[in-house]
C-alpha positions in Angstrom: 0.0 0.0 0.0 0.9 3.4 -0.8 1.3 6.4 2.2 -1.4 9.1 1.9 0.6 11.3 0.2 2.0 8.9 -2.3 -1.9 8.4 -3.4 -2.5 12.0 -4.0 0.6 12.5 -6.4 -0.4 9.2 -7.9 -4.3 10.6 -8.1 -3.3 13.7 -9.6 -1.0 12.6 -12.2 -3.6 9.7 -13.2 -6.5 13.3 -13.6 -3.7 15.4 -15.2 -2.7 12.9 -17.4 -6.6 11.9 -18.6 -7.1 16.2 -19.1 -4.0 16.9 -20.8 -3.0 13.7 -22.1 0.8 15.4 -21.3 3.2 13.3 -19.4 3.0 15.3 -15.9 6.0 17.0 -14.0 6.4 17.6 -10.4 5.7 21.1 -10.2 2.5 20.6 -11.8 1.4 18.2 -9.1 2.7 20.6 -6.4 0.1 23.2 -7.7 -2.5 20.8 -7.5 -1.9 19.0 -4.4 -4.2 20.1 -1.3 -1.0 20.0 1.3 2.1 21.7 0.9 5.2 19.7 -0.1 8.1 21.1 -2.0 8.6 20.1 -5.5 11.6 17.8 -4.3 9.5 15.7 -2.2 7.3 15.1 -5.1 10.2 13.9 -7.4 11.6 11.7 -4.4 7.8 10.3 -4.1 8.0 10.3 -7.9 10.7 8.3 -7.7 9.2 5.9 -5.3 5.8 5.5 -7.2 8.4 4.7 -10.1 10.5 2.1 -8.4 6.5 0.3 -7.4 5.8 0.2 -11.4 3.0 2.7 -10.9 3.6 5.5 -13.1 6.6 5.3 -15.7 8.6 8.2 -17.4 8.5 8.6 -21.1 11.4 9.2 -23.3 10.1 12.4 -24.9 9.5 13.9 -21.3 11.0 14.4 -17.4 7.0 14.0 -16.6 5.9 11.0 -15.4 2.6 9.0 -17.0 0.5 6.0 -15.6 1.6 2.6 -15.9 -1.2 0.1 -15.9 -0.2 -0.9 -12.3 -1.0 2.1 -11.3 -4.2 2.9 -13.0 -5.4 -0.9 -11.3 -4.2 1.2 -7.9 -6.2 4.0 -8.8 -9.5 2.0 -10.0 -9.0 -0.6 -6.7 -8.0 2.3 -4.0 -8.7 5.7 -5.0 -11.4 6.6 -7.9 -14.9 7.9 -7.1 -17.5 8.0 -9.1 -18.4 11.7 -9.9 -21.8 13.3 -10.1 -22.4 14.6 -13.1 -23.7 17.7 -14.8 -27.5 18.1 -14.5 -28.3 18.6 -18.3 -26.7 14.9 -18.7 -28.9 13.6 -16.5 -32.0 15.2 -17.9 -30.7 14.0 -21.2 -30.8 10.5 -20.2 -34.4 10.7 -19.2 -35.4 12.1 -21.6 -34.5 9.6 -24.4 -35.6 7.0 -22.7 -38.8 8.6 -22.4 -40.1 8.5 -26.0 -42.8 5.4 -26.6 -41.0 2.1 -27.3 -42.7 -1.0 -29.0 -40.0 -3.7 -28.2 -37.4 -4.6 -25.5 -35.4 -4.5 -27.8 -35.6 -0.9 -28.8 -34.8 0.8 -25.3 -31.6 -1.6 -25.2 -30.7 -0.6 -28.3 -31.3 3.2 -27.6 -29.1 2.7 -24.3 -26.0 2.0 -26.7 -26.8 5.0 -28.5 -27.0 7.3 -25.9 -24.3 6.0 -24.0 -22.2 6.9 -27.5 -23.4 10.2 -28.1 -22.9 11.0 -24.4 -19.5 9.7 -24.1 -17.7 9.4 -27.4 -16.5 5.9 -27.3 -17.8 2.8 -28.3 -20.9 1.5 -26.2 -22.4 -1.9 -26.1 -25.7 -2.8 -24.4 -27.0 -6.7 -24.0 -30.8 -6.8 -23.3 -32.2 -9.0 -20.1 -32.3 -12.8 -20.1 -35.8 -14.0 -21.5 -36.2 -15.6 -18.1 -40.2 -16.6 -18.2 -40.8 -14.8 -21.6 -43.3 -17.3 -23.5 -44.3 -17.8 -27.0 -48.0 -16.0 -27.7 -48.8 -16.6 -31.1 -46.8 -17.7 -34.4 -47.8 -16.6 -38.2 -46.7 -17.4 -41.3 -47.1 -14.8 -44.0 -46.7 -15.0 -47.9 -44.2 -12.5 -49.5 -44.0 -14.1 -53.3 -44.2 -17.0 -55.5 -42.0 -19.1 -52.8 -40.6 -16.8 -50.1 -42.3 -16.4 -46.4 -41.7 -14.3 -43.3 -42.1 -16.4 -40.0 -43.1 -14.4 -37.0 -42.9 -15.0 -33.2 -44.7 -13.1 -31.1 -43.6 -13.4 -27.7 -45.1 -12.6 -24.2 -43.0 -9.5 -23.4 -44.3 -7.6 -26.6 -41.2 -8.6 -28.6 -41.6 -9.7 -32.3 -39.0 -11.7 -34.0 -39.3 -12.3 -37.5 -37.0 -14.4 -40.7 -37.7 -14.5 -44.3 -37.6 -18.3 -45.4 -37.2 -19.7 -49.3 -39.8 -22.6 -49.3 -38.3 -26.0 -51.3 -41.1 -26.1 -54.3 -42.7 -29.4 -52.9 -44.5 -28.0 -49.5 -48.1 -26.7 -50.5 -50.1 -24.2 -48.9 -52.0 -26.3 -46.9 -49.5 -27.9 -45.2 -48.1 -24.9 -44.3 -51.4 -23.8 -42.5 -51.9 -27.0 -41.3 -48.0 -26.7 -39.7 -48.9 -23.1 -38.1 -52.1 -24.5 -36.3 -50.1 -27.4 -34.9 -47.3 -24.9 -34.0 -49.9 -22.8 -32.3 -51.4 -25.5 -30.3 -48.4 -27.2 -29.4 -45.8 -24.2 -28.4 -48.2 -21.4 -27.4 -48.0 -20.7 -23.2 -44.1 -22.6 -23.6 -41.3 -20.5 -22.4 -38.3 -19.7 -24.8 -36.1 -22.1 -22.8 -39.0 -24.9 -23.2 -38.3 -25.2 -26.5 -35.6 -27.3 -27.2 -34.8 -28.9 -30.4 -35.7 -32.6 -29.0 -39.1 -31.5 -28.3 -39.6 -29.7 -31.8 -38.1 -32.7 -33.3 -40.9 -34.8 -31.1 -43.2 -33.0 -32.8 -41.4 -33.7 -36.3 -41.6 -37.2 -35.6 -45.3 -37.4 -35.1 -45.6 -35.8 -38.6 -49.3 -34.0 -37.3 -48.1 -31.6 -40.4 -47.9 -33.8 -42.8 -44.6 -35.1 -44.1 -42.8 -31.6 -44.3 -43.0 -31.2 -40.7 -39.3 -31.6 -40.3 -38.2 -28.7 -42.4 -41.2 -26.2 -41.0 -40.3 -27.0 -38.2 -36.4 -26.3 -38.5 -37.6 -23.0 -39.5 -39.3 -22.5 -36.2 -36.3 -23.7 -34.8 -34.1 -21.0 -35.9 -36.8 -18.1 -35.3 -37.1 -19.6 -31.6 -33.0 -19.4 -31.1 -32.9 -15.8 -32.1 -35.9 -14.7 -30.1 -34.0 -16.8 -27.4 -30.8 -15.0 -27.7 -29.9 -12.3 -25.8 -29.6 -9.7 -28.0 -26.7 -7.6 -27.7 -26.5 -3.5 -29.2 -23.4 -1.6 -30.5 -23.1 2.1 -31.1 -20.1 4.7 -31.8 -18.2 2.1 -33.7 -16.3 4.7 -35.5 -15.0 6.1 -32.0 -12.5 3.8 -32.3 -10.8 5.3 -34.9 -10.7 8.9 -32.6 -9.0 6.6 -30.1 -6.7 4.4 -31.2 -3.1 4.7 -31.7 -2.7 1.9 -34.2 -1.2 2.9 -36.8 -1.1 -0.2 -39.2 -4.4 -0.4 -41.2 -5.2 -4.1 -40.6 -5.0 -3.6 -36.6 -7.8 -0.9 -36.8 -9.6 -2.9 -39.5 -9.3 -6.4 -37.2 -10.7 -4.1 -34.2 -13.6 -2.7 -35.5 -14.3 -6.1 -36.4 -14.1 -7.8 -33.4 -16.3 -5.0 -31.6 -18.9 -5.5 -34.4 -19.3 -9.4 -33.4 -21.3 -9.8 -31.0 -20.5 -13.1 -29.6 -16.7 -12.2 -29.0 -17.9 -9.2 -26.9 -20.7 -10.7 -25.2 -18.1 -13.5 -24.0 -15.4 -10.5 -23.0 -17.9 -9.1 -21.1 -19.2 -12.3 -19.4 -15.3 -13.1 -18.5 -14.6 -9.6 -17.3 -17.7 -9.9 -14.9 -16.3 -13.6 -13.8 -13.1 -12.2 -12.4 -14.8 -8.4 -10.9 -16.0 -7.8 -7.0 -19.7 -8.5 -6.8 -19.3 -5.5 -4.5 -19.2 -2.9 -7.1 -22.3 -1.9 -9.6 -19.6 -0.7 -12.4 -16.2 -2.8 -13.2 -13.7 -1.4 -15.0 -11.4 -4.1 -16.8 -7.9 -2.6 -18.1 -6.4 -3.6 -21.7 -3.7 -5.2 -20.1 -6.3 -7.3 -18.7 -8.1 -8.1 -21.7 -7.5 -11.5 -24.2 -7.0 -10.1 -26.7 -3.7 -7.5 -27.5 -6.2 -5.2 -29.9 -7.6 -3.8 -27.4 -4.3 -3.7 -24.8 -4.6 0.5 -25.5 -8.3 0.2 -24.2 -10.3 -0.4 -21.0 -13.9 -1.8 -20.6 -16.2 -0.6 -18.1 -19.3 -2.6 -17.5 -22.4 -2.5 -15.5 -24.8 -5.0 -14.7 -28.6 -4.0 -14.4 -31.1 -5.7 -12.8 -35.3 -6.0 -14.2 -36.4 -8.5 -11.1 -37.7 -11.3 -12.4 -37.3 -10.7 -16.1 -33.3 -10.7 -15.3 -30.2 -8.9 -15.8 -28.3 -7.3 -18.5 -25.2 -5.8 -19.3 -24.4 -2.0 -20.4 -20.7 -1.5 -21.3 -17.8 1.3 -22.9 -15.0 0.3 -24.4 -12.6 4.0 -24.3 -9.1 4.6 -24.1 -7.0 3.7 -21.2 -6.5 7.2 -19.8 -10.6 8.1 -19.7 -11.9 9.9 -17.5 -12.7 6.9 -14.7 -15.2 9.0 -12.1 -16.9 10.5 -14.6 -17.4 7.1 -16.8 -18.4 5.1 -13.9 -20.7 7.9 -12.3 -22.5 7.7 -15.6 -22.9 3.8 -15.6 -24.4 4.0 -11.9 -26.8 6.2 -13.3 -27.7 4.9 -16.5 -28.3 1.0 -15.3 -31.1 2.3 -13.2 -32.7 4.1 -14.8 -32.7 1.5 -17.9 -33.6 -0.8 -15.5 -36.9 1.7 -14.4 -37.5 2.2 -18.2 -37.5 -1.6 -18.9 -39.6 -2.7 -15.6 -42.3 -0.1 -16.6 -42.2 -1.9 -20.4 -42.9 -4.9 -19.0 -45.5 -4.0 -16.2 -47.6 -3.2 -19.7 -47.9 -7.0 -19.9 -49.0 -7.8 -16.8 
């Protein structure tokens, strides 16, 4: 552990640093610091913070910037999340205040605010369908041989797929499959399911002898309306904040933030390792899989809709963001996402 004073030179380089971006020199902290000390006392402690691999001097500098060591210090000892300006918060409320049709469409208008708000890349994974059941199924012509399957599900969501039809299934046994489906799947939760009980249902060919491949395609309607759906915004932030240079390296990042399962699993394994203590983990490049992202942190939040499950908001910034402001704004936006989504689903009780 560090002495008191050590963690205010370490605090105030670590808020320089994220203002400036400048490596930071000793008499700068010695403005800033709320005792007095004499600029050679803050170089000796400099010195010391050094020696402990928490802050590290660049080449192009006698300042001093963070090491990653030190920024875990500062996110495990010292940050506080920090209230925010009111306009930010009436902002929030606002846009989440407009009518929404879908689940869906709040959790992905929570990535986009979270992105226009901050400037970095924001990721937002809806609640687990915990007790969400299937209310109706349709199937509706769109041409000679296409259809759109929909699912209509007990929380209001819709989930839809356009299907090419082989030529030898008629009408009627399409009609006759979406009666059975009806009878046999409606009041079934998503996790019900399964594919052994569609296949059951296959076997005992109530649709006629195409009940196999209509049923597939109910199959692969129910998995996405299953899956929890996950919400990127401010993609092109990475490009403001990354110091790759080589084109493939920004090319390969944007890519992996654009697929979903990757991030969804990042997310998941930075929750695994974080204290169950704290409403808003930050997880430090250095810390991450993958050496894309090494110049990056992730800060994620976990909201909570009772019954209906949790979900995950999440911003993936530059190492040197500004931590109190960042997590202040996660405290604040997972409830009142959570608010907007309980009052959603109070419509379907």
């Amino acid at each position: 552990m560090l002495t008191e004073r050590q963690e205010l030179i370490l605090k105030t380089i670590i808020q320089d640093f994220t203002q400036d971006h400048e490596p930071v020199g000793s008499k700068t902290v010695m403005k800033q610091l709320p005792i007095k000390v004499s600029s050679a006392t803050i170089r000796n402690e400099m010195a010391t913070l050094e020696e402990k691999r928490l802050i590290e001097k660049t080449h192009s500098s006698s300042g001093r910037i963070p090491s990653s060591e030190g920024y875990r210090y500062y996110l495990d000892n010292l940050v506080e999340p920090l209230r925010l300006p009111e306009n930010v918060y009436d902002k929030i409320v606002y846009q989440l205040d407009r009518p929404f049709h879908q689940v869906n469409e709040i959790v992905q208008e929570a990535a986009k605010i979270l992105s226009d708000l901050t400037n970095y890349t924001a990721f937002a994974e809806g609640p687990e369908n915990h007790g969400v059941t299937v209310t109706g199924f349709r199937i509706v012509p769109l041409s000679n041989r296409q259809i759109m399957a929909i699912l209509v599900t007990s929380d209001g969501n819709v989930q839809n797929q356009v299907y090419a039809l082989p030529h030898h299934i008629h009408g009627d046994e399409i009609e006759k499959a979406v009666r059975m489906i009806n009878d046999e799947l409606v009041g079934k939760s998503l996790k019900e399911i399964t594919p052994t009980l569609l296949k059951g249902l296959a076997n005992q060919q109530i649709a006629g002898t195409h009940s196999a491949e209509l049923l597939s395609l109910v199959e692969d309607v129910i998995k996405d309306a299953a899956s929890e759906q996950m919400y990127v915004d401010g993609q092109i932030n990475l490009l403001n904040n990354s110091s790759e240079k080589n084109v493939n390296d920004i090319r390969s990042l944007y890519e992996l933030v654009d697929h979903n399962d990757l991030i969804s699993n990042l997310m998941g394994d930075c929750e695994k390792v974080a204290s169950p203590d704290l409403p808003v983990q930050v997880t430090l490049g250095s810390e991450l899989p993958n050496d894309l992202l090494k110049n990056y942190s992730l800060v994620t939040a976990r909201y909570n809709v009772g019954e209906h499950g949790e979900g995950t908001i999440a911003l993936l910034g530059p190492t040197n963001m500004p931590y109190s402001q960042m997590i202040g704004l996660l405290e604040y936006f997972r409830n009142e996402l959570a608010k907007k989504l309980l009052d959603y689903y109070g419509r379907f009780q």
